[in-house]
PAZAPA-4460 file (N, C-alpha, C; in steps of 0.05 Angstrom, whole numbers, plus 32768, in hexadecimal, padded with zeros to 4 digits):
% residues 316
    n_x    n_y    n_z   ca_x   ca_y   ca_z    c_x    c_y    c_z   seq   type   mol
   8777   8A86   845B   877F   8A6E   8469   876B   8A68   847F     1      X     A
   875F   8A4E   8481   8749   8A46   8496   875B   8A4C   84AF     2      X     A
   8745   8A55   84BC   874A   8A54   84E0   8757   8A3D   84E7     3      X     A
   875E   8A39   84F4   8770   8A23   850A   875A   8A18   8519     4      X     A
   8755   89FD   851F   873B   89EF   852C   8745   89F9   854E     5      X     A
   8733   89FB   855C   8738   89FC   857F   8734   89E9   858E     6      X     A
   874F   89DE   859E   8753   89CA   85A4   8750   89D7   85C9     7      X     A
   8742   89C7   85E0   8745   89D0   8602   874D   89BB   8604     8      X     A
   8761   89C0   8619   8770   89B3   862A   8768   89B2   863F     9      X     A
   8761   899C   8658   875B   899D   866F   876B   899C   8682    10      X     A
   8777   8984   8675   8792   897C   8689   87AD   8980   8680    11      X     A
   87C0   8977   868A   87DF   8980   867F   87E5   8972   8661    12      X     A
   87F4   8977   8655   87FD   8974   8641   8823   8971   863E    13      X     A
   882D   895F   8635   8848   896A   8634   8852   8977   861E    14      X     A
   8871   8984   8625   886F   8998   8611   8878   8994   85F9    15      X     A
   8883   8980   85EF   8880   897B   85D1   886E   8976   85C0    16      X     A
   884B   896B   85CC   883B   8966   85BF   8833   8980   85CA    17      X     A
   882F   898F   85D3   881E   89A6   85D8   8825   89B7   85C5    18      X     A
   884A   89BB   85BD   8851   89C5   85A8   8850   89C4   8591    19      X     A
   8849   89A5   8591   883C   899B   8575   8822   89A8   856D    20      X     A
   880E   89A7   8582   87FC   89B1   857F   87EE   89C6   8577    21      X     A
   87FD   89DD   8587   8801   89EE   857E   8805   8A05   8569    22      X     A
   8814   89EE   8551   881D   89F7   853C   87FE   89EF   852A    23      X     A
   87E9   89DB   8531   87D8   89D3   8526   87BD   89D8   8526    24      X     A
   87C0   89EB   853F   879D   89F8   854F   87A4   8A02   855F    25      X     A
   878F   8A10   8566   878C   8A2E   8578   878A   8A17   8595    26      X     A
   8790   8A1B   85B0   879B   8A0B   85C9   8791   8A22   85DB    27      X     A
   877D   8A16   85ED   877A   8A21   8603   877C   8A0A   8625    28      X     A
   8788   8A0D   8632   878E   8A00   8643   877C   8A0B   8658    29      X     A
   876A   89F9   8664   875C   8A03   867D   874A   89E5   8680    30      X     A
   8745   89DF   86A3   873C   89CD   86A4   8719   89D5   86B4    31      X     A
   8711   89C3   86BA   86EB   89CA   86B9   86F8   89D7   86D4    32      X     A
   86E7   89EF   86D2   86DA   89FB   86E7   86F1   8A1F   86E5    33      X     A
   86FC   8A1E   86D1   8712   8A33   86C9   86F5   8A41   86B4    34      X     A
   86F7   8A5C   86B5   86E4   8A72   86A9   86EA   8A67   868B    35      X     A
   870A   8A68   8687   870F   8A5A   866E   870A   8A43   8658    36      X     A
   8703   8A2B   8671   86FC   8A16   866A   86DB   8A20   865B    37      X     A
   86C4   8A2A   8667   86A9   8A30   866E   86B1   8A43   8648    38      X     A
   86C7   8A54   864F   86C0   8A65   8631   86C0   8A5C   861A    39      X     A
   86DD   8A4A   8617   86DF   8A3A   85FE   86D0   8A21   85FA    40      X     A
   86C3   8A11   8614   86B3   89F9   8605   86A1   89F5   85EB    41      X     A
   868E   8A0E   85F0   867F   8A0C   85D4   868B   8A0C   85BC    42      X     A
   86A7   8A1D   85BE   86A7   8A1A   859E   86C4   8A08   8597    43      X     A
   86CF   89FB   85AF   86E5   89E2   85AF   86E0   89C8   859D    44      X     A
   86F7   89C7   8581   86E8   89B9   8570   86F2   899C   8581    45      X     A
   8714   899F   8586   8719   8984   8595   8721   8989   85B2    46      X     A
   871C   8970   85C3   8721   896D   85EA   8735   895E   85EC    47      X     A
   8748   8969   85FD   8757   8951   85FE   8758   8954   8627    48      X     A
   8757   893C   8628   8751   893E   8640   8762   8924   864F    49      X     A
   876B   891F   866C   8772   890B   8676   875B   88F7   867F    50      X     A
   8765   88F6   869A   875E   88E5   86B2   8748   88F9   86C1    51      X     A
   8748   8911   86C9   8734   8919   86E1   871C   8926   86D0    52      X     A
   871A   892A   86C0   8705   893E   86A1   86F0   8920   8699    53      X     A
   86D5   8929   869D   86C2   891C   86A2   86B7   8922   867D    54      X     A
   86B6   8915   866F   86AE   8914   8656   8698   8903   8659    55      X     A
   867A   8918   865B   8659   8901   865D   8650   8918   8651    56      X     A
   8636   890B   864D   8620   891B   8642   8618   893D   864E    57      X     A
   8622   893A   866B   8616   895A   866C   8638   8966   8669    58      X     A
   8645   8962   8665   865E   896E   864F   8659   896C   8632    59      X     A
   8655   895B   8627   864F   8963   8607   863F   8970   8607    60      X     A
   861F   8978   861B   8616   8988   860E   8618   89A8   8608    61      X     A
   8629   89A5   8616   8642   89CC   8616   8652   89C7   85FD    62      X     A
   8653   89AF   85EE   866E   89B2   85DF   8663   89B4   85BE    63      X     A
   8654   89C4   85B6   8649   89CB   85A0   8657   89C8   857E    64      X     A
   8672   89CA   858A   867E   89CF   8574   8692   89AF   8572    65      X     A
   8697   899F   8580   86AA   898D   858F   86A7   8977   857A    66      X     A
   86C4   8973   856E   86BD   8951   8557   86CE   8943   8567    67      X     A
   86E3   8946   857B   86F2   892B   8583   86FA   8936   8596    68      X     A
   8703   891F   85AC   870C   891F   85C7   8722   890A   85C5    69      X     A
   8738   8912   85D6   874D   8907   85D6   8755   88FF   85F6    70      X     A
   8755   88E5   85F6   875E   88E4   8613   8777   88DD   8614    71      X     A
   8788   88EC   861E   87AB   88E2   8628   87AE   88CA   8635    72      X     A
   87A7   88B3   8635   87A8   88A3   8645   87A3   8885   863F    73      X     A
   879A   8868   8651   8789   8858   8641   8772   8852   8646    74      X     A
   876C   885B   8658   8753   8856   866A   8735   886C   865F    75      X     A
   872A   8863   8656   870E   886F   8649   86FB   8871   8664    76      X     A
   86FC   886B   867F   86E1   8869   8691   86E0   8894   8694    77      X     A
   86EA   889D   8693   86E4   88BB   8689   86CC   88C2   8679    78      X     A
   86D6   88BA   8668   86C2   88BE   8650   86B1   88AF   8647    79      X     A
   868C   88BF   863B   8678   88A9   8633   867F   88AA   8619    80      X     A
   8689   8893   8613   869A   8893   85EE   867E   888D   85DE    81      X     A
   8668   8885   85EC   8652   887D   85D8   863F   88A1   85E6    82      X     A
   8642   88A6   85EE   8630   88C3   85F0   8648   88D6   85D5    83      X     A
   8660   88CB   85D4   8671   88E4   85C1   8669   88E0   85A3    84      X     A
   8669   88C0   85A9   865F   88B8   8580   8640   88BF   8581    85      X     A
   8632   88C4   8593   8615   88CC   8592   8612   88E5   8585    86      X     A
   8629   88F4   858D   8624   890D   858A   8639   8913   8567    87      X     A
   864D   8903   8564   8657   88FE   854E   8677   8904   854C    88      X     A
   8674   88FF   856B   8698   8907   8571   86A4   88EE   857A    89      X     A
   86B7   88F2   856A   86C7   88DC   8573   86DA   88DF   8584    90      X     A
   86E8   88C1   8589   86F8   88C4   85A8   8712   88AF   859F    91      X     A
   8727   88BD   85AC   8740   88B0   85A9   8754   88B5   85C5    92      X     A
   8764   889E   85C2   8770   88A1   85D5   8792   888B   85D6    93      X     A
   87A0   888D   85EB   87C2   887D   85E5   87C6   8863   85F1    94      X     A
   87BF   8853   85EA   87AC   883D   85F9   87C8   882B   85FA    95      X     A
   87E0   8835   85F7   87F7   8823   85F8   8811   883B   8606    96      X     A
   880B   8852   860D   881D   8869   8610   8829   8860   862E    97      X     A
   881E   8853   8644   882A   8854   8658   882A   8835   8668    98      X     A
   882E   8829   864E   8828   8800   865F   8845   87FF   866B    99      X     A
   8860   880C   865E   8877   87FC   866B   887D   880B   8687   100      X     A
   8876   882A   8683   8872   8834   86A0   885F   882C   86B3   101      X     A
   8854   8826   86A8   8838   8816   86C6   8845   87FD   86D0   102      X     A
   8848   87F2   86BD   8858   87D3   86BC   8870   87C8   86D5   103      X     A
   8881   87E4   86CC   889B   87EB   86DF   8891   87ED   86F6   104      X     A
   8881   8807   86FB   8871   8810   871A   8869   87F9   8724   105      X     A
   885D   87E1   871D   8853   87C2   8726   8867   87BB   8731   106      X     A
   887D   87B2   871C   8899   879E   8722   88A2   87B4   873F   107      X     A
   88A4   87CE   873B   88B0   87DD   8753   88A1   87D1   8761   108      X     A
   888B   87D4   876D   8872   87D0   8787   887D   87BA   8798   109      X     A
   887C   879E   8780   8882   878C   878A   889A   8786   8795   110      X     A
   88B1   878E   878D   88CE   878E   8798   88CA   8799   87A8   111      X     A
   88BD   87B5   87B3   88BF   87C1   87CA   88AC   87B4   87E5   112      X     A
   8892   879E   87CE   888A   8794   87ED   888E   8778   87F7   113      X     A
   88A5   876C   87E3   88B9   8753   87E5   88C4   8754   87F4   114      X     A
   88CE   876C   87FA   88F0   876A   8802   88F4   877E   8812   115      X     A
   88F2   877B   882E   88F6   8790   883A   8917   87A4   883A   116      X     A
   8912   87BE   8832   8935   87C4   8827   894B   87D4   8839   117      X     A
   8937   87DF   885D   8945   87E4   8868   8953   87FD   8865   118      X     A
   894B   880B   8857   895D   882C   8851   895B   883D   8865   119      X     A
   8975   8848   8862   8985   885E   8876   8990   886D   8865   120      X     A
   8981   888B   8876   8993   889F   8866   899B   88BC   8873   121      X     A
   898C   88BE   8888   8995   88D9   889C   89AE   88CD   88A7   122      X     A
   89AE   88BB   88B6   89C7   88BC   88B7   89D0   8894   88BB   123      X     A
   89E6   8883   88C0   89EA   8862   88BD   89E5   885A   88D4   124      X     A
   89DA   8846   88DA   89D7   8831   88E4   89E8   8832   88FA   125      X     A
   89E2   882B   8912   89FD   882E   8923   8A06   8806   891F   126      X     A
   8A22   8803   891F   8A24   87E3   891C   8A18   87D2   8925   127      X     A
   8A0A   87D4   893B   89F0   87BF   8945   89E2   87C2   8936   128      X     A
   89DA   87D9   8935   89C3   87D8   8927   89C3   87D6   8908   129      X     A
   89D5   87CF   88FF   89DD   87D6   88DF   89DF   87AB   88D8   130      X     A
   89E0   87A5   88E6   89EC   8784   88EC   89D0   8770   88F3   131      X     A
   89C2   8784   8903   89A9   877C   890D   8997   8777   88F6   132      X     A
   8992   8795   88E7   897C   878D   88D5   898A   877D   88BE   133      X     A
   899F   877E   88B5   89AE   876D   88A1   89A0   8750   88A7   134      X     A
   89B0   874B   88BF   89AA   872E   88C0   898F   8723   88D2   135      X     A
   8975   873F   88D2   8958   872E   88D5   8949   8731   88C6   136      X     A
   894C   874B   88AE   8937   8746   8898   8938   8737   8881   137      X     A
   892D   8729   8881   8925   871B   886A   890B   871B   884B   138      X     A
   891D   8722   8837   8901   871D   8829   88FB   8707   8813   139      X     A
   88E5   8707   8803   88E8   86F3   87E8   88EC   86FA   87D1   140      X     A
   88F8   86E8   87C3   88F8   86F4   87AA   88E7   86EC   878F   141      X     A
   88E3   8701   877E   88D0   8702   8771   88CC   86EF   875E   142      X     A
   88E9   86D8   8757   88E9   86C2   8745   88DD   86AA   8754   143      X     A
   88CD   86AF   876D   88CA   86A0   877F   88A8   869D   8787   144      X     A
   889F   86B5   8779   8881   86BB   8775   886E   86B3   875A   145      X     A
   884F   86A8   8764   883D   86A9   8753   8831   86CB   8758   146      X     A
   8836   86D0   8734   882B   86E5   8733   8813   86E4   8728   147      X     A
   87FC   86EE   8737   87DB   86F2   8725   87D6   870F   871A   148      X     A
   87D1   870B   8706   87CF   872A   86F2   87AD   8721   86F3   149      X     A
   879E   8730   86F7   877C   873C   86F0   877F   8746   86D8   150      X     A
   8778   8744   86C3   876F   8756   86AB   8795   8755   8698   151      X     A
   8793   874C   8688   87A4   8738   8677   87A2   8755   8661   152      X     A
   87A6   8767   8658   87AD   8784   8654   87CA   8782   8649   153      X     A
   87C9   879F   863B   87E3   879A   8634   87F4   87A6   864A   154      X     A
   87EA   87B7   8660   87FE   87BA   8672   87F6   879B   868B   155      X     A
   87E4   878F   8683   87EC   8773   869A   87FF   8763   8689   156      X     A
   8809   875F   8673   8818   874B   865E   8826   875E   8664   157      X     A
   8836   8775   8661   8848   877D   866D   8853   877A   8688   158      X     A
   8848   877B   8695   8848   8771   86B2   8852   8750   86B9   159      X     A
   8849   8747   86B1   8845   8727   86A7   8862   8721   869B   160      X     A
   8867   872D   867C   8886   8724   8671   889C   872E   8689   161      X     A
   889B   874A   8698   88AC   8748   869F   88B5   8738   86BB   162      X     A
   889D   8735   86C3   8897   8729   86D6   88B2   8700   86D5   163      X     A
   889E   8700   86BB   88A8   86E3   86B3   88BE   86DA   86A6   164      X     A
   88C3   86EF   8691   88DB   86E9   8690   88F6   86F9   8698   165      X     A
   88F3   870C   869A   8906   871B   86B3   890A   870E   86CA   166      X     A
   88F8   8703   86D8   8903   8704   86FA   88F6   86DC   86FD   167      X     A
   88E1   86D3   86E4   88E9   86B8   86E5   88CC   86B1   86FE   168      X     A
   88C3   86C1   86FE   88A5   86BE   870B   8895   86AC   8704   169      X     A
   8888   86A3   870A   886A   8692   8700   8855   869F   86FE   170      X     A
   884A   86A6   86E5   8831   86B3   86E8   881B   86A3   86DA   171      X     A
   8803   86B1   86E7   87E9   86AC   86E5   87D8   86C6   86DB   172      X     A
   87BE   86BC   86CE   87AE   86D4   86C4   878D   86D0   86BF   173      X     A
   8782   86E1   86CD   8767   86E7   86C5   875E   86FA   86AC   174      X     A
   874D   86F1   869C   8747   8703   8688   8734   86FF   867E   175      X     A
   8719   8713   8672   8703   870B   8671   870A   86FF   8654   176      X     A
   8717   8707   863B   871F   86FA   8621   8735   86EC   862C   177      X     A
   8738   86DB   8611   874D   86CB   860C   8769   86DD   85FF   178      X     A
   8779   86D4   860B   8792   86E8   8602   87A6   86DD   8600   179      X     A
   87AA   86BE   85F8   87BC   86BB   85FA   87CA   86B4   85E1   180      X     A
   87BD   86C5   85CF   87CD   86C3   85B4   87E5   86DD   85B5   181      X     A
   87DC   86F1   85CF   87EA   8709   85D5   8800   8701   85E1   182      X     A
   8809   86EF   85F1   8817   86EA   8606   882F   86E4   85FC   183      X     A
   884B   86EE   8609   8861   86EA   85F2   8874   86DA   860C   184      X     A
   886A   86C7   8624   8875   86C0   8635   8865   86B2   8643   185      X     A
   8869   86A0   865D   885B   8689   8662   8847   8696   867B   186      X     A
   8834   868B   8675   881B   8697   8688   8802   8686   8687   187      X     A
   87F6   8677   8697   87DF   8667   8695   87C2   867B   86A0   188      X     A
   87BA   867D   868B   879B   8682   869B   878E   8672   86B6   189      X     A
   877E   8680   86C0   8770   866E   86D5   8756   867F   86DA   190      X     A
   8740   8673   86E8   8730   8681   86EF   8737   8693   8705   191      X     A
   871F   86A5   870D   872A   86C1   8720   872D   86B3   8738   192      X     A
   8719   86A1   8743   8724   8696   8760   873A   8687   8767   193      X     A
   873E   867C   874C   8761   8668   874F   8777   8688   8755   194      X     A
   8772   8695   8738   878C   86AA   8741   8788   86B6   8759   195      X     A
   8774   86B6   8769   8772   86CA   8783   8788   86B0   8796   196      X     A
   877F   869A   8793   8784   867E   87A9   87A1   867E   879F   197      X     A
   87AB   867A   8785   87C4   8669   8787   87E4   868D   8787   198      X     A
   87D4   86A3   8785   87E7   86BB   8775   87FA   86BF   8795   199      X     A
   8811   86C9   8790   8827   86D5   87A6   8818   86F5   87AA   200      X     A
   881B   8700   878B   881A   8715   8786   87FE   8717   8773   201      X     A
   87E8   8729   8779   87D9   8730   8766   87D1   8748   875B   202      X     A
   87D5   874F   874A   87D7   876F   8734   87C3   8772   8725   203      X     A
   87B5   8781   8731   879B   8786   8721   87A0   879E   8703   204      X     A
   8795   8791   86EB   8799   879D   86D4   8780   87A5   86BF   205      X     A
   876B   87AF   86D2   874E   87AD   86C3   8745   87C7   86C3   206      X     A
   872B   87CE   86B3   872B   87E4   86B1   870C   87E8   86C2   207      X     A
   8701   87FC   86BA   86EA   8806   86D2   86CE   87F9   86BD   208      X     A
   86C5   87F3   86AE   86BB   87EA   86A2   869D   87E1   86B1   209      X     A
   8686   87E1   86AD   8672   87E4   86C3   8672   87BD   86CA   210      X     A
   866C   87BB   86ED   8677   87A3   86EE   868A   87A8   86FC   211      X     A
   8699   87B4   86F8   86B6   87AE   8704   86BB   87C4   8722   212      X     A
   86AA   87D4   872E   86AD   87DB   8743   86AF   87C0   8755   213      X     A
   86CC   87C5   876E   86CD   87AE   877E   86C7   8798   877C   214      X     A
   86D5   8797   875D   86D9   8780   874B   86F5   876E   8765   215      X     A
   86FC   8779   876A   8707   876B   8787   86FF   8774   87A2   216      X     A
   8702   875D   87AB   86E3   8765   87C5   86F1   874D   87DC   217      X     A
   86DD   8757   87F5   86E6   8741   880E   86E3   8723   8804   218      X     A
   86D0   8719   87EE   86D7   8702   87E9   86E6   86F2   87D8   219      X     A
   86FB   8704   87C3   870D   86FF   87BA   8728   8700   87CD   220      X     A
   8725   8714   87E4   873D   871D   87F5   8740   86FA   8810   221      X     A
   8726   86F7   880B   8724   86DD   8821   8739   86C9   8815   222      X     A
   873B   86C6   87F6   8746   86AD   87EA   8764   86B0   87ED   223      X     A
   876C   86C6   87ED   8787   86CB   87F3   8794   86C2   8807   224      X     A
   87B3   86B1   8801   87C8   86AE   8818   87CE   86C0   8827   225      X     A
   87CF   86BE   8846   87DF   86D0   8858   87F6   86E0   884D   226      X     A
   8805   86D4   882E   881F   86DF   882F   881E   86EA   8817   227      X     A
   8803   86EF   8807   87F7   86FD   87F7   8801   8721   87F0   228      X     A
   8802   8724   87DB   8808   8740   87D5   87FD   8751   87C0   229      X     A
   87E9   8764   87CA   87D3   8773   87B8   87E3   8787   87A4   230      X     A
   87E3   878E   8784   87E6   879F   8785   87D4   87AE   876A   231      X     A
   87CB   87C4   8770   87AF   87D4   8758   87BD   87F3   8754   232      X     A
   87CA   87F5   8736   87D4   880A   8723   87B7   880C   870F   233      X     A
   87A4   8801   8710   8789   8801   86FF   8779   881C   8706   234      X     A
   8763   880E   870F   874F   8825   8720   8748   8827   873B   235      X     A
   8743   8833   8743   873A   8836   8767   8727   8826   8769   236      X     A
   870D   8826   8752   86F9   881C   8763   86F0   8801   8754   237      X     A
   870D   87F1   874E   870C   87D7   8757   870F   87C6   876A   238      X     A
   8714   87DE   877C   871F   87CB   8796   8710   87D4   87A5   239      X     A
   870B   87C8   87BA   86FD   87CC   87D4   8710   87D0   87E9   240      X     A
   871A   87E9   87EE   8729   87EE   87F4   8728   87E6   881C   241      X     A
   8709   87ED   881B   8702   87F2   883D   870F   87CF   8841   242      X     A
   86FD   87C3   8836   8706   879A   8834   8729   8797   8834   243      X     A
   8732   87A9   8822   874F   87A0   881F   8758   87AD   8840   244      X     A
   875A   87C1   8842   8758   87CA   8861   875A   87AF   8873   245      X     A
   8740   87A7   887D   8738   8794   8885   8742   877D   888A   246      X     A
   874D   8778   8872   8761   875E   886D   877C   875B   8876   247      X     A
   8781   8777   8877   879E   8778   887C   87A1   8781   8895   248      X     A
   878F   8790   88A8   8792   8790   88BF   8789   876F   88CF   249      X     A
   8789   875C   88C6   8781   8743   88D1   8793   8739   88C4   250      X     A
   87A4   8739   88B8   87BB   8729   88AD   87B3   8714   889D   251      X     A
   879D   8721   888A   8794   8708   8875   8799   870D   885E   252      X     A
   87B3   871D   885A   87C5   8720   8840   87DA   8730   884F   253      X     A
   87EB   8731   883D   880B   873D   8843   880C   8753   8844   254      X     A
   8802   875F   8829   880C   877C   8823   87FD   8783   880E   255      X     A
   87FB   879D   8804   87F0   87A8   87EB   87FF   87CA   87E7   256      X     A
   87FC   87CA   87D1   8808   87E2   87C1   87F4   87EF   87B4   257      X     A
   87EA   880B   87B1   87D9   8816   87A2   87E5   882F   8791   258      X     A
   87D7   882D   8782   87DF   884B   8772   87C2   885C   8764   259      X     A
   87AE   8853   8766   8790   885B   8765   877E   8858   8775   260      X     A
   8770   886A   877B   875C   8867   8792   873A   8870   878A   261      X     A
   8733   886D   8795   8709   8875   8790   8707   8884   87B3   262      X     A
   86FC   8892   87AA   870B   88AB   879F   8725   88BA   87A3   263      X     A
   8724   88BF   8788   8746   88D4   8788   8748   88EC   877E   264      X     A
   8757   88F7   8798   876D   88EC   87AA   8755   88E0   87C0   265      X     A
   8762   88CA   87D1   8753   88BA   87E7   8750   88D0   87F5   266      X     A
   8737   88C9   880A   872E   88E9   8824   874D   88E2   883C   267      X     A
   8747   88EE   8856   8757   88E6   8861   8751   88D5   8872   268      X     A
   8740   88CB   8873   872F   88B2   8883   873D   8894   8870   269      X     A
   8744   8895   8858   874C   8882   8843   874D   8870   885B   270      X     A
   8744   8850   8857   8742   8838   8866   8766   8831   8868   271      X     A
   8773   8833   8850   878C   8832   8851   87A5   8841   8856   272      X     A
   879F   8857   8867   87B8   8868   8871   87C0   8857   8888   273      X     A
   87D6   8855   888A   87E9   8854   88A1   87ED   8838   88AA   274      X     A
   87EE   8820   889A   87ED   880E   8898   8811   880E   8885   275      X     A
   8821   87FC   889A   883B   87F8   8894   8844   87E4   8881   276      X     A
   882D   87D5   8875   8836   87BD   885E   8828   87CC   8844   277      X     A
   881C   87E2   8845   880D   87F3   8833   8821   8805   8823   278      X     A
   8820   8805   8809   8828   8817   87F4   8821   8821   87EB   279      X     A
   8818   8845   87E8   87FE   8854   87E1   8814   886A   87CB   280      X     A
   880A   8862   87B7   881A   8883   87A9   8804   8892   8791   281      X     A
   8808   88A7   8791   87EF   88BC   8782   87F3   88B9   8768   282      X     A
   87ED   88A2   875B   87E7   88A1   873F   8800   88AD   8730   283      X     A
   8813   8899   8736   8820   88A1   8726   8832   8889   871F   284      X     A
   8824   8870   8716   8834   8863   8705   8834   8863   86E3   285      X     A
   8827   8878   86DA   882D   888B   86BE   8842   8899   86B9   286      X     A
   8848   88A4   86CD   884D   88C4   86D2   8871   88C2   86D2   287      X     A
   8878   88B5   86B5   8892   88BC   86B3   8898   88CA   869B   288      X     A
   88AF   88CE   868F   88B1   88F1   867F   88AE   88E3   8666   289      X     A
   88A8   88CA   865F   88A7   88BB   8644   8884   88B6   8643   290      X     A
   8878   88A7   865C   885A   88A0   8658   8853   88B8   8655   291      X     A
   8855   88D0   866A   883E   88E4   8660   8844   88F4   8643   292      X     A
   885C   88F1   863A   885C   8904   8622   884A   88EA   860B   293      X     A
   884F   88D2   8614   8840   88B6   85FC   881F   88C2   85FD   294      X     A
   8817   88C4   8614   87FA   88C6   861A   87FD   88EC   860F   295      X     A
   880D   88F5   8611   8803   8916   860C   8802   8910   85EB   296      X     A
   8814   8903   85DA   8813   8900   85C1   87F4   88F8   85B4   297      X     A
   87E1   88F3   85C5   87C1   88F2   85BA   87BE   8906   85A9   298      X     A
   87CE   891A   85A5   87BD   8933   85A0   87C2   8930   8580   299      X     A
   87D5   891E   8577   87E4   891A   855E   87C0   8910   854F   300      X     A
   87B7   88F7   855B   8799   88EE   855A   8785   88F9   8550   301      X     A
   878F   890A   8566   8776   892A   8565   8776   8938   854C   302      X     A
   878E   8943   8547   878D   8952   852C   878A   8940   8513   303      X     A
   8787   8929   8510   8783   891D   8504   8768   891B   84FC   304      X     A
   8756   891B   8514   8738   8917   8511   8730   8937   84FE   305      X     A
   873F   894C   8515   873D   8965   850A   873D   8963   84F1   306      X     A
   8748   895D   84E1   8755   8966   84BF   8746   894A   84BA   307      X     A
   8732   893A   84C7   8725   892F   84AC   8733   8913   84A0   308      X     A
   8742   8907   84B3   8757   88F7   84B6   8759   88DA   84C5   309      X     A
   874D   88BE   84C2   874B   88AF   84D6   8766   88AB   84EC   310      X     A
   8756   88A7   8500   8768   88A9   8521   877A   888A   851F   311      X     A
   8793   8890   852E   87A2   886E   852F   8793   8860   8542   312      X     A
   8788   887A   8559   8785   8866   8578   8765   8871   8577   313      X     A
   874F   8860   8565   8731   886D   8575   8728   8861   858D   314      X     A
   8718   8867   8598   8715   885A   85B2   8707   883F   85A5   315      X     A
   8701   882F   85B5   86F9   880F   85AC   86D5   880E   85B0   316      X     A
***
């Protein structure tokens, strides 16, 4: 009976596809800079790797034995997919595993920076004070907003339907293709400076793609209403973060929400700590017990390439 192919793991895995895996190839789990990682590369036939595992040329050339790489995720700026077919490895990845969870984490952001909600929980309100904030905060509601989606994706069309027809929003969209044979709900294209000028809310949905560093910048942040609301589940270093800073300590937007940063985790200098209309959370609008086991299921991919088998998801 042939050997079992050897599959390294860098990053986590969940445990039904790990189990799966398991039954299919030899599994070593260790991420770069583990003695482990350094022993098994050369002779690792498949990688499966996330988000922090750097897949370039001075990694393939340790990987001697390596026919496919699997990324858990949808985002390819990790990996040089044209240095892997150079070498004759192919690359796959779940390029649909985590759109309704990212999607959700959006719709959350925004409700939380609509609507101020007032929570108490050590201990109530004394009656003044329980009467007071009742009857001075005010917020808007979200059937009441232009929403601008950046990058027309299947997690921005996610974003977008629920946006639109859930809560009855108006949306708007930038996109470098035409997509609106995708669109299963009402949404007008516009150019990038209209969605910056006319959006309530703008959700950036693009990927890192070269070009696209501070692909939003102080002169997109200029076009924005005072009552404007940022929010980027994408990549860190589309945003200009120091500019977004900037903007919002001068009150030339409302608010912003992040969940990626350049670099991550942010230092502690980040332009955006401690800023009260700011929403900062550590990457984790994936990170629910359905997306990561969708994105851990790559590995199904994997053994596929293994045995000689075309992949459902190759990279593009």
């Amino acid at each position: 009976m042939p050997e079992l192919p050897l599959v390294l793991i860098t990053e986590d895995c969940a445990t039904a596809p790990l189990a799966w895996l398991k039954e299919r190839a030899r599994v070593v789990e260790a991420g770069p800079g583990k003695p482990e990682f350094d022993a098994t590369l050369p002779d690792a036939e498949g990688l499966m790797v996330r988000t922090y595992t750097k897949v370039n040329a001075a990694l393939l050339a340790r990987c001697s034995s390596l026919r496919v790489v699997g990324r858990g995720g949808v985002g390819l700026e990790n990996i040089d997919v044209a240095a892997c077919r150079a070498r004759g490895v192919e690359v796959v990845y779940t390029p649909d595993a985590n759109t309704q969870a990212v999607a959700e984490f959006v719709i959350g952001f925004a409700l939380q920076l609509l609507r101020p909600w007032g929570f108490f929980r050590d201990r109530a309100y004394e009656p003044a004070e329980f009467k007071r904030v009742r009857d001075t905060l005010r917020g808007s509601q979200l059937n009441e907003q232009t929403l601008g989606i950046l990058g027309m994706g299947r997690v921005g069309r996610r974003v977008g339907q629920i946006a639109a027809v859930g809560f009855g929003a108006r949306v708007i969209y930038h996109d470098l293709l035409d997509v609106r044979r995708e669109l299963t709900f009402a949404a007008t294209a516009v150019e990038k400076p209209t969605l910056f000028r006319e959006a309530d809310l703008v959700t950036l949905h693009v990927d890192m793609r070269p070009g696209n560093e501070h692909l939003v910048g102080a002169p997109e942040l200029a076009l924005m209403k005072p009552t404007t609301i940022l929010i980027n589940t994408s990549r860190g270093e589309v945003l200009d973060a120091a500019a977004l800073a900037a903007a919002l300590r001068a009150g030339k937007i409302a608010g912003a929400a992040l969940d990626v940063f350049d670099p991550e985790p942010p230092p502690s200098d980040y332009p955006l700590l401690g800023l009260d209309n700011v929403l900062l959370t550590p990457h984790m609008a994936a990170r629910t017990h359905t997306a990561v086991e969708n994105m851990s299921w790559v590995v199904r991919d994997l053994v596929e390439i293994l045995n000689g088998r075309p992949a459902k998801h190759p990279a593009p």
